[in-house]
C-alpha positions as protocol buffer text, in pm:
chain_id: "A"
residue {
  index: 1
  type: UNK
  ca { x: 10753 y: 15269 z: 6400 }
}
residue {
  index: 2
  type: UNK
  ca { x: 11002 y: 15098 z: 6172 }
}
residue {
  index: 3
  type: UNK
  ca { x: 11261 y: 14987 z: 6177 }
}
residue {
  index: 4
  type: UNK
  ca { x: 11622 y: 14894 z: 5926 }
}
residue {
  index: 5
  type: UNK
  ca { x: 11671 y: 14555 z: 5890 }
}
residue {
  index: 6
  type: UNK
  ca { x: 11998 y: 14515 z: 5730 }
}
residue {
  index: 7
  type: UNK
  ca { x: 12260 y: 14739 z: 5555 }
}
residue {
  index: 8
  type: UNK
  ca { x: 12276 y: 15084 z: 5552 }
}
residue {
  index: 9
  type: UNK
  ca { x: 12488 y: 15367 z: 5657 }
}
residue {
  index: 10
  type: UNK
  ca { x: 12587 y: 15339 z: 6003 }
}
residue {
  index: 11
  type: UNK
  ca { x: 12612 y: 15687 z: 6201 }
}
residue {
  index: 12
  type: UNK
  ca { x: 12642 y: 15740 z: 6534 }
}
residue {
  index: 13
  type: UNK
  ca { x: 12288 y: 15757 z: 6677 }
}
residue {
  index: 14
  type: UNK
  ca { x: 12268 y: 15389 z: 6509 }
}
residue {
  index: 15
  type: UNK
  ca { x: 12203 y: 15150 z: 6809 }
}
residue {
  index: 16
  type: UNK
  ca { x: 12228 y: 14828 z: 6567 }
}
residue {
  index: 17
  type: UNK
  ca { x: 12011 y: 14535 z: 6601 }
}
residue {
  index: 18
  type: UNK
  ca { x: 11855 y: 14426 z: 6926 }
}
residue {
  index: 19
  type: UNK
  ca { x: 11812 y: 14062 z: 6997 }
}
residue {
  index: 20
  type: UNK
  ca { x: 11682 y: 14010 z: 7323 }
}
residue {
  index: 21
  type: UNK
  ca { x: 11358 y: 13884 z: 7383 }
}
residue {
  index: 22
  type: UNK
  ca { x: 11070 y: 14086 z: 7535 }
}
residue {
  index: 23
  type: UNK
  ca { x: 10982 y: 13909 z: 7852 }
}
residue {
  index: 24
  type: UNK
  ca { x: 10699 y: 14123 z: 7954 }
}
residue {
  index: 25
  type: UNK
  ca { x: 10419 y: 13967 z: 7795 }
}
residue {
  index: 26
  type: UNK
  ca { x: 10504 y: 13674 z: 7918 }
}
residue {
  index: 27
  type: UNK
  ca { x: 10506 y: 13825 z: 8257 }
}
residue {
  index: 28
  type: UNK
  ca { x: 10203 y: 13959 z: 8239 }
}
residue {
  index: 29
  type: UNK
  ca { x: 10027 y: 13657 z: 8124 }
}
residue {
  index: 30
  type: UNK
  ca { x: 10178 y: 13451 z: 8431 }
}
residue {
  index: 31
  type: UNK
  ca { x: 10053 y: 13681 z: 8661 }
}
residue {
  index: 32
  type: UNK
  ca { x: 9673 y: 13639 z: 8480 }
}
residue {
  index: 33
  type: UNK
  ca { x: 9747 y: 13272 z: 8513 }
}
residue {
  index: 34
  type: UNK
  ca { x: 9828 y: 13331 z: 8901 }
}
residue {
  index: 35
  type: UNK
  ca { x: 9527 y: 13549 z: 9002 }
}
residue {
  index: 36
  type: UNK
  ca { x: 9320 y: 13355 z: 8827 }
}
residue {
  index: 37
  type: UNK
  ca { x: 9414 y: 12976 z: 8997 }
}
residue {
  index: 38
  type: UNK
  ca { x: 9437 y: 13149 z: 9344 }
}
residue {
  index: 39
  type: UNK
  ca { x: 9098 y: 13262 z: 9287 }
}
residue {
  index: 40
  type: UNK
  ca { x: 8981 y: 12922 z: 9172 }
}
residue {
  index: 41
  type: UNK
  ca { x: 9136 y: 12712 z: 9373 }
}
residue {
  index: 42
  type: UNK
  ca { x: 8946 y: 12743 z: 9710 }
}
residue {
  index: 43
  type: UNK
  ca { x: 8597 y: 12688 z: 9493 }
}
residue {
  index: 44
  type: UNK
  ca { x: 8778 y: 12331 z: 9401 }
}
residue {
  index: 45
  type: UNK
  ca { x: 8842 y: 12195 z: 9721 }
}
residue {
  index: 46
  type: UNK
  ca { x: 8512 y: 11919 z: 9846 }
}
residue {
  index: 47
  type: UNK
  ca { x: 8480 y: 11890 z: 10181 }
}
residue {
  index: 48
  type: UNK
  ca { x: 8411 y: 11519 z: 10281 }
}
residue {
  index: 49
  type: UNK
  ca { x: 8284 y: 11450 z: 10650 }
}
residue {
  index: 50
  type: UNK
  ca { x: 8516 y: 11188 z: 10821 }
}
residue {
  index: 51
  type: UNK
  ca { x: 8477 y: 10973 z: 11135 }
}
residue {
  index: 52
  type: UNK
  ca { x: 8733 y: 10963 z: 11328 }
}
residue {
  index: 53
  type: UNK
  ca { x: 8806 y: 10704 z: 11643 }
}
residue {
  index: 54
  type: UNK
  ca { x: 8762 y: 10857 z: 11957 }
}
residue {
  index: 55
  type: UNK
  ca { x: 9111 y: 10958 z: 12110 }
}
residue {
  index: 56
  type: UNK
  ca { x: 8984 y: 10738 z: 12473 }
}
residue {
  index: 57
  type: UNK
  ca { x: 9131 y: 10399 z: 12390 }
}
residue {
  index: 58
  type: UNK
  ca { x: 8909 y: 10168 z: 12466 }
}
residue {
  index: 59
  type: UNK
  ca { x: 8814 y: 10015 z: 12812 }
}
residue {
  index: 60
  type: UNK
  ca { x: 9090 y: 9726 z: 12889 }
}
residue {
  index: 61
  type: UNK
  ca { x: 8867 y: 9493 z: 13065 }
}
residue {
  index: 62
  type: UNK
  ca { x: 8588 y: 9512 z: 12743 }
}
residue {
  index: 63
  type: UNK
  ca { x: 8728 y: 9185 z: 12578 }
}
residue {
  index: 64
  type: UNK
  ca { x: 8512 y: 9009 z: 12347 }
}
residue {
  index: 65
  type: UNK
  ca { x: 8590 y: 8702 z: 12173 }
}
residue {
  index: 66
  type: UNK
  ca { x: 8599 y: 8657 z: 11809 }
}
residue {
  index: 67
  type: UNK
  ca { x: 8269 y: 8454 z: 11652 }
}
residue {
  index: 68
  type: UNK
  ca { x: 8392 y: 8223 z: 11364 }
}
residue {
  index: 69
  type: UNK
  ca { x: 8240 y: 8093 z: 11044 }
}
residue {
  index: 70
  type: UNK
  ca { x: 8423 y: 7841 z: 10943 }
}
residue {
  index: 71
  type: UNK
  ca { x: 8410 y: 7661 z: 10625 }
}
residue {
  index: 72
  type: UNK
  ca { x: 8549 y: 7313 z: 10532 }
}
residue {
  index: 73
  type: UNK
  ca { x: 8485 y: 7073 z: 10200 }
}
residue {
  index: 74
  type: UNK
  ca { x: 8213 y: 6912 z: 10126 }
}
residue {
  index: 75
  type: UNK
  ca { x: 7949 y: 7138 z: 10307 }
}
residue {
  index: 76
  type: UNK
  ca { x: 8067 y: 7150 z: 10663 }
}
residue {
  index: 77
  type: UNK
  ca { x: 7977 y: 7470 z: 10828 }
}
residue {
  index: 78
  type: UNK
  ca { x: 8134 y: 7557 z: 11195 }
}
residue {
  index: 79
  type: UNK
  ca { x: 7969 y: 7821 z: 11414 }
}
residue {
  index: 80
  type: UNK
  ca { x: 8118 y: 7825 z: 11736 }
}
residue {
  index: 81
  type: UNK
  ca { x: 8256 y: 7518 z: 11749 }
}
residue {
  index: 82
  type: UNK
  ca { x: 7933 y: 7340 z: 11681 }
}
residue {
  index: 83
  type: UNK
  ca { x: 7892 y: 7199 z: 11317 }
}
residue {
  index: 84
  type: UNK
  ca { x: 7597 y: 7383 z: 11157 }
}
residue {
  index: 85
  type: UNK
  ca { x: 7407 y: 7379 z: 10812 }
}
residue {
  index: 86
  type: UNK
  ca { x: 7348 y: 7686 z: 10610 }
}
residue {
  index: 87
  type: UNK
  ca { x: 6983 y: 7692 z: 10689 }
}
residue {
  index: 88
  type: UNK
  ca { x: 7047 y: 7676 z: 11065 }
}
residue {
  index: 89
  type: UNK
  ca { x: 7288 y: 7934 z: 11006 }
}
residue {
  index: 90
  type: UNK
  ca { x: 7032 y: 8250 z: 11072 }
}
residue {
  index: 91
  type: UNK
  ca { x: 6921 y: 8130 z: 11401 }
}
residue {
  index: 92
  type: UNK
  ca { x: 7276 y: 8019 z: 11541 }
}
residue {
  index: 93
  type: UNK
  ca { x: 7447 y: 8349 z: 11506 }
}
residue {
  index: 94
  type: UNK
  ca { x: 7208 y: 8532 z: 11748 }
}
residue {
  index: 95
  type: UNK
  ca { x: 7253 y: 8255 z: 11997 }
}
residue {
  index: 96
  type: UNK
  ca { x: 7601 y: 8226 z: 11926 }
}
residue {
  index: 97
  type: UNK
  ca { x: 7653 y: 8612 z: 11969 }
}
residue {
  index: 98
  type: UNK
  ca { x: 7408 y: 8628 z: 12331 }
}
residue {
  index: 99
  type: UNK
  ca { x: 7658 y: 8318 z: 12468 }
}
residue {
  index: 100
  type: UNK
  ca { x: 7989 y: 8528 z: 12359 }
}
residue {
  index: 101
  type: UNK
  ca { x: 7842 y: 8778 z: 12606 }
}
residue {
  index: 102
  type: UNK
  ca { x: 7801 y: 9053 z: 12330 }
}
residue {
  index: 103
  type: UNK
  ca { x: 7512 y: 9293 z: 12433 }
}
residue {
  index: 104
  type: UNK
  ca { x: 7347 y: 9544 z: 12161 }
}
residue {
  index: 105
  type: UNK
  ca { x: 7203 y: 9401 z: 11824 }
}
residue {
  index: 106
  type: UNK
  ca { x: 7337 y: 9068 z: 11669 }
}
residue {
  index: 107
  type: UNK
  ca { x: 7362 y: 9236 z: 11390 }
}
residue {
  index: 108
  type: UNK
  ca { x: 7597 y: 9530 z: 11490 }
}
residue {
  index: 109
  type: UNK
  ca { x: 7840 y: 9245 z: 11602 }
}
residue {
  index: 110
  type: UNK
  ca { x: 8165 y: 9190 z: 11345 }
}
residue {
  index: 111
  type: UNK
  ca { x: 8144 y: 8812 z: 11236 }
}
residue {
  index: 112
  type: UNK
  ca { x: 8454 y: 8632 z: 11097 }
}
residue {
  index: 113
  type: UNK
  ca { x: 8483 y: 8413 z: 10763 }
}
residue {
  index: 114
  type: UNK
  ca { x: 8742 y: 8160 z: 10751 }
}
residue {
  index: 115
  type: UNK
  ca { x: 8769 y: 7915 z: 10498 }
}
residue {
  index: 116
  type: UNK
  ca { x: 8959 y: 7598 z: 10336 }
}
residue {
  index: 117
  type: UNK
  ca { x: 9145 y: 7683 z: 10053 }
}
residue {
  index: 118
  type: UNK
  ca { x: 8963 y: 7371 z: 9874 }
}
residue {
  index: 119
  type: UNK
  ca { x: 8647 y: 7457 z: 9943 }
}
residue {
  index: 120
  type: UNK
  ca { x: 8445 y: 7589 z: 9640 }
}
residue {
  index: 121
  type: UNK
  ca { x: 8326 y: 7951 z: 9572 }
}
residue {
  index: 122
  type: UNK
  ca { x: 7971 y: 7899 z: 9564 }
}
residue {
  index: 123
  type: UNK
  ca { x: 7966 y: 7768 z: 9931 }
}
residue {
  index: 124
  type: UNK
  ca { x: 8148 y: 8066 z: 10036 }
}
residue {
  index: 125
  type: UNK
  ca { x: 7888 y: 8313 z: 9878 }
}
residue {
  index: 126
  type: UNK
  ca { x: 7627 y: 8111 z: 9980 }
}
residue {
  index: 127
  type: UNK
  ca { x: 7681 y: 8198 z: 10335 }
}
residue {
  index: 128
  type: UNK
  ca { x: 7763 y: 8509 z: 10265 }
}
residue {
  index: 129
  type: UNK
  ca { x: 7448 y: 8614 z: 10116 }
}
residue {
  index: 130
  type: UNK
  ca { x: 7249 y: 8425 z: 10432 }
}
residue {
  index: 131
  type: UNK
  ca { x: 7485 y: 8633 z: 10622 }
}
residue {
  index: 132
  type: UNK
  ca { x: 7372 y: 8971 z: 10423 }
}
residue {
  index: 133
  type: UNK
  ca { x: 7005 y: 8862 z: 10376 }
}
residue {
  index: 134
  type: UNK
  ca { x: 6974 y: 8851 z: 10729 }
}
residue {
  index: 135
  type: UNK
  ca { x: 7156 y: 9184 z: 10829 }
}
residue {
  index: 136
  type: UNK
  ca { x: 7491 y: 9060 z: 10915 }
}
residue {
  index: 137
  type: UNK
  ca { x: 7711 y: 9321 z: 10727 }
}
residue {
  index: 138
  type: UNK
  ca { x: 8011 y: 9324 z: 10934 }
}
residue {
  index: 139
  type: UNK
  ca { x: 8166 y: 9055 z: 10824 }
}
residue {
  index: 140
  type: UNK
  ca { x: 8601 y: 8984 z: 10837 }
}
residue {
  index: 141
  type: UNK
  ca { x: 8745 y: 8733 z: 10588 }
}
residue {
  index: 142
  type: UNK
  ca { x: 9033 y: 8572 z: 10777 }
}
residue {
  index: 143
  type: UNK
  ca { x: 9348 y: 8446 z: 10507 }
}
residue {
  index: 144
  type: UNK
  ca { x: 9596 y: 8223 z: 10573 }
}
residue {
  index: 145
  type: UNK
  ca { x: 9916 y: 8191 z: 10411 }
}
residue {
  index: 146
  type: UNK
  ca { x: 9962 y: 7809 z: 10187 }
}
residue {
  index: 147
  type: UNK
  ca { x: 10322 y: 7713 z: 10228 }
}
């Protein structure tokens, strides 16, 4: 097939020069494209196992205080109420916890951090990582906003 490019006699079976472009491979190579990701596509997904809450709220009359750590400068540890040192710190949550009323493990019970703003980072991770080396992994940190 060939074809004139330019010049020439013109008669009347001449249909001049077409300048259009040819869509059809294009076409064809979207619907490849398509076929090919709706194939794919399911084989992508990853299905990832949640836990849900349960949709029963739960019961009204099942209120448990909070347990507090808290943390001032130069030292002071407060369990409870009670001024505490970091060594005592293993055996006063389990008491603490029994007196709060909490049944089950101590160490299913959530445990609340709160802390000075001045008091110094090591202290903080110190009883943290009693906290952890003893099994106590739910633990809250509680902030407080300094106006």
């Amino acid at each position: 097939m060939a074809g004139k490019v330019a010049g020439g006699k013109k008669n009347k079976f001449d249909l001049g020069q077409n300048s259009d472009m040819n869509v059809t491979p294009f076409v064809d190579v979207m619907l490849v494209l398509l076929i090919i990701f709706m194939v794919t596509a399911p084989l992508a997904t990853v299905s990832i196992q949640v836990d849900l809450p349960p949709a029963v709220p739960p019961d009204a009359n099942d209120h448990k205080k909070p347990v507090f750590i808290s943390l001032q400068p130069g030292g002071h540890i407060f369990f409870g109420g009670k001024e505490t040192s970091l060594a005592a710190l293993p055996t006063d949550i389990p008491i603490g916890l029994l007196n709060n009323g909490d049944t089950g493990p101590p160490t299913e019970q959530r445990i609340f951090i709160q802390s000075n703003p001045d008091v110094l980072y090591e202290q903080f991770m110190s009883v943290l990582n009693v906290l952890q080396g003893n099994g106590y992994f739910k633990v809250g940190l509680i902030l407080e906003e300094v106006n």
